[in-house]
N, C-alpha and C positions, 0 to 999 in steps of 0.2 A: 912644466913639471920636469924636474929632473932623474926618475922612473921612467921606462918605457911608457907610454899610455897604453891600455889597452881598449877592446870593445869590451865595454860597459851595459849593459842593461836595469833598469829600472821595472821591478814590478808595483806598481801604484804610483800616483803620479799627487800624491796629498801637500800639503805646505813643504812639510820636511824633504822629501825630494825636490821639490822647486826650489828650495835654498840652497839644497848639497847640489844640485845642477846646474844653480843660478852658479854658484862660488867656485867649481870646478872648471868653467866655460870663462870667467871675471878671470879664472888666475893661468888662461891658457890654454886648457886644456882642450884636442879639435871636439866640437861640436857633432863631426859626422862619424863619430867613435862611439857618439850616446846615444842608447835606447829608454822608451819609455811606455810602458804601456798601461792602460787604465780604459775601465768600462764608460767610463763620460767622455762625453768628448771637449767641454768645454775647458777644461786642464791642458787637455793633448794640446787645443790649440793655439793656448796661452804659452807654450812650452815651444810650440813647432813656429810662431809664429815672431819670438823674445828671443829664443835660442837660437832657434835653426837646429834642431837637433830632430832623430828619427824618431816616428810617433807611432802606436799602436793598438790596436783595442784585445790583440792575442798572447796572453803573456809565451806562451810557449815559442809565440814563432819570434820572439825576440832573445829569450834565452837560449835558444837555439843559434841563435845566430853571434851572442856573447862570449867572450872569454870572464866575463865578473858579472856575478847574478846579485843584486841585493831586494832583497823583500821587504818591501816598504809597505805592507799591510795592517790592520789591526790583527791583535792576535787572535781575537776569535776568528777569524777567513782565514787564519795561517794551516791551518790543516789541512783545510780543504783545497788552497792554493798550491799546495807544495806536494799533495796528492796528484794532481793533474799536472806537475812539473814532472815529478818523477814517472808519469807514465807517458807525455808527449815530447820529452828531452833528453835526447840521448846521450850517456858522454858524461851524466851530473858532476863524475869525481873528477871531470878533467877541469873543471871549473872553479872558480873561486866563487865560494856560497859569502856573503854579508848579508845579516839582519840587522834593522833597526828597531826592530820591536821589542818589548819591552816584556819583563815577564817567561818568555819562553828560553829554556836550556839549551846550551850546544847538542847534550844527549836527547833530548827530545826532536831535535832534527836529525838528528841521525837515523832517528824510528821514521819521520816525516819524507826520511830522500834519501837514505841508504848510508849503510855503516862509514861508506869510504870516501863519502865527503870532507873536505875540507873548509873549514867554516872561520868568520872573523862574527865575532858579536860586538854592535856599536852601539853606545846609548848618547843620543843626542840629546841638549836640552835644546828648550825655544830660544832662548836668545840666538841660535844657531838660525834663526827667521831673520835676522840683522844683521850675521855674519856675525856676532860677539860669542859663538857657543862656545861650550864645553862641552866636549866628546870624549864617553871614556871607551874604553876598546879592549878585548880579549881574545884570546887567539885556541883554538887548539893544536895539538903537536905536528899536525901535519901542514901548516901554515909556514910556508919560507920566509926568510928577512924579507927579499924581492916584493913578497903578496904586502908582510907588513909597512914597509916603506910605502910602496904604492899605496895602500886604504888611507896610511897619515896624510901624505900629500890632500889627497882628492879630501878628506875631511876636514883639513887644515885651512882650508877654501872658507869654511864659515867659522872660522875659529880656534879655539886651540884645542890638541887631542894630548890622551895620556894614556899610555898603557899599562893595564893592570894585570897581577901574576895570575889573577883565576873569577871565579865568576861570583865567588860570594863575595872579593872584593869591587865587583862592577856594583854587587846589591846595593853596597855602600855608596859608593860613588854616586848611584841612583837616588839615593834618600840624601846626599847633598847637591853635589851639581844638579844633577835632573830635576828634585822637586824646590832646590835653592831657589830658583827664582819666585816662585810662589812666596816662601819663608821673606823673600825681600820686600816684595809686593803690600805682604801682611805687613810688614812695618813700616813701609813707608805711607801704607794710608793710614795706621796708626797718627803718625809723623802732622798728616794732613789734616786729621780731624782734631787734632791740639789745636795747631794754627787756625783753624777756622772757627774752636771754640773760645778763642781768645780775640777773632774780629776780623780774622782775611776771611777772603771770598776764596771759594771754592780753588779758583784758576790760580791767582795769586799762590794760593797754599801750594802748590800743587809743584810750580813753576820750583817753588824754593828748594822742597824736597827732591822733588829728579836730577835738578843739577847738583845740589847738595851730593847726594848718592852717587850721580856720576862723577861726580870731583873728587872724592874720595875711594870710590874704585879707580882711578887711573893717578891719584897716589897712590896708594900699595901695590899698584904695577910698578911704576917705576920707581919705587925705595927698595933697597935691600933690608931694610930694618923689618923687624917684626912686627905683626899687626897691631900687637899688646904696646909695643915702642910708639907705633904711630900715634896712637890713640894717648897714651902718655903727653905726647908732643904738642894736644889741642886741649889735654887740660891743665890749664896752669893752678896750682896750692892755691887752695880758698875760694876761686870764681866760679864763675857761673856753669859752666859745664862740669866742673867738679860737682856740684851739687847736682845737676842732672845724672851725672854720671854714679853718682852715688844711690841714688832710684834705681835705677839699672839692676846695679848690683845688690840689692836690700833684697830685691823681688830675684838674687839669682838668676843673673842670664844665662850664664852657665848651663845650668840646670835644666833649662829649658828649653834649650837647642840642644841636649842631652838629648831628653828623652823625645824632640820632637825626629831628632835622625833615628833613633830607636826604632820607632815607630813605625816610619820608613821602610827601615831595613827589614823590619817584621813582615811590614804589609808587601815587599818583594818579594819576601820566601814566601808567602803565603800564596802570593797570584802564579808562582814557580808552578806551585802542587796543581793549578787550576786546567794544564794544558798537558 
């Protein structure tokens, strides 16, 4: 890292912490700088025994012992975990709070652990399980460059981060990066079941469209051109993909990744009101 490191703690110890740990420890960062704590033990082991890093079943007594708190719980425990921080943690404003949960507001922690915290909201997708995430990130006003620099690093670990001006633009970001992979998913086993209704086997079909998929996302990484350009590029006037591509657009793709990010974004504000 090129940040200070700091002590780090981990409350819950789910997939998504074992990848932002697993990538943080991959890209350098000391191991005996990380906490982790979680009610099973067979995570902690998997974690103390791959990492080398400090493990726990007390979230308090590792926040307490942190300079950077992130809460890595489902949001319905998030109340009641951050209840029990603020009454066995002393200190909470001297610390850097991160959420990775999904759903809950900056101002609703603030109700959860006191006005005077300083908070980073992060939303990871799953591809971030592979190290290929996308993490979008917000801040509030009491958050230094220093804190920001440092959470990009350490989330930089599985992938690439972005930071956005406020939180209804995270919702967004949520209803593409976060539920995008789903959205890809849906159409490549679309993809899959063409191919298979025309005579591959299952595996076969399967094989063509992920590399397919992946061939073409790590073209539009490295071109500068335009997506709309790309795709211009693989259909030639008259053939054959022209004419698929013309299904495409009959049925409006458009239009339908329109309203399926809508939706999304809907269904964000709506689980906001829930907590």
């Amino acid at each position: 890292m090129t940040t200070s490191p700091r002590k780090i703690a981990f409350i819950g110890a789910g997939n998504m912490t074992q990848s932002i740990v697993g990538g943080m420890v991959k890209s350098g960062y000391p191991s005996e700088l990380i906490y982790v704590s979680n009610p099973s033990q067979p995570k902690l082991d998997k974690l103390s025994s791959e990492l080398h890093v400090h493990t726990s079943h007390n979230n308090a007594e590792v926040a307490a012992t942190a300079d950077v708190i992130v809460l890595s719980v489902k949001p319905q425990l998030m109340a009641d975990v951050c209840a029990a921080l603020r009454a066995e943690v002393p200190n909470l404003a001297d610390k850097l709070i991160v959420t990775i949960a999904a759903g809950i507001r900056i101002e609703k922690y603030r109700q959860y652990l006191g006005d005077d915290i300083r908070m980073i909201r992060v939303m990871p997708n799953t591809p971030s399980l592979v190290g290929k995430g996308m993490s979008g990130l917000v801040a509030d006003d009491r958050v230094s460059e220093d804190d920001r620099s440092y959470i990009t690093e350490a989330f930089d670990g599985v992938g690439a981060t972005l930071w956005v001006a406020n939180e209804d633009e995270l919702d967004i970001l949520g209803a593409v990066a976060g539920s995008g992979p789903a959205y890809f998913f849906e159409f490549m086993a679309s993809l899959q079941k063409a191919a298979t209704a025309l005579g591959f086997d299952r595996e076969k079909a399967r094989q063509m469209v992920q590399q397919t998929a992946l061939g073409a996302a790590e073209m539009a990484i490295a071109s500068e051109l335009e997506l709309e350009d790309l795709r211009k590029q693989v259909t030639s006037k008259g053939g054959s993909t022209a004419k698929g591509i013309e299904v495409y657009q009959g049925a409006d793709i458009d239009d339908i990744s329109a309203n399926a990010v809508k939706a999304a974004v809907q269904r964000n504000q709506e689980m906001a009101k829930l907590f």
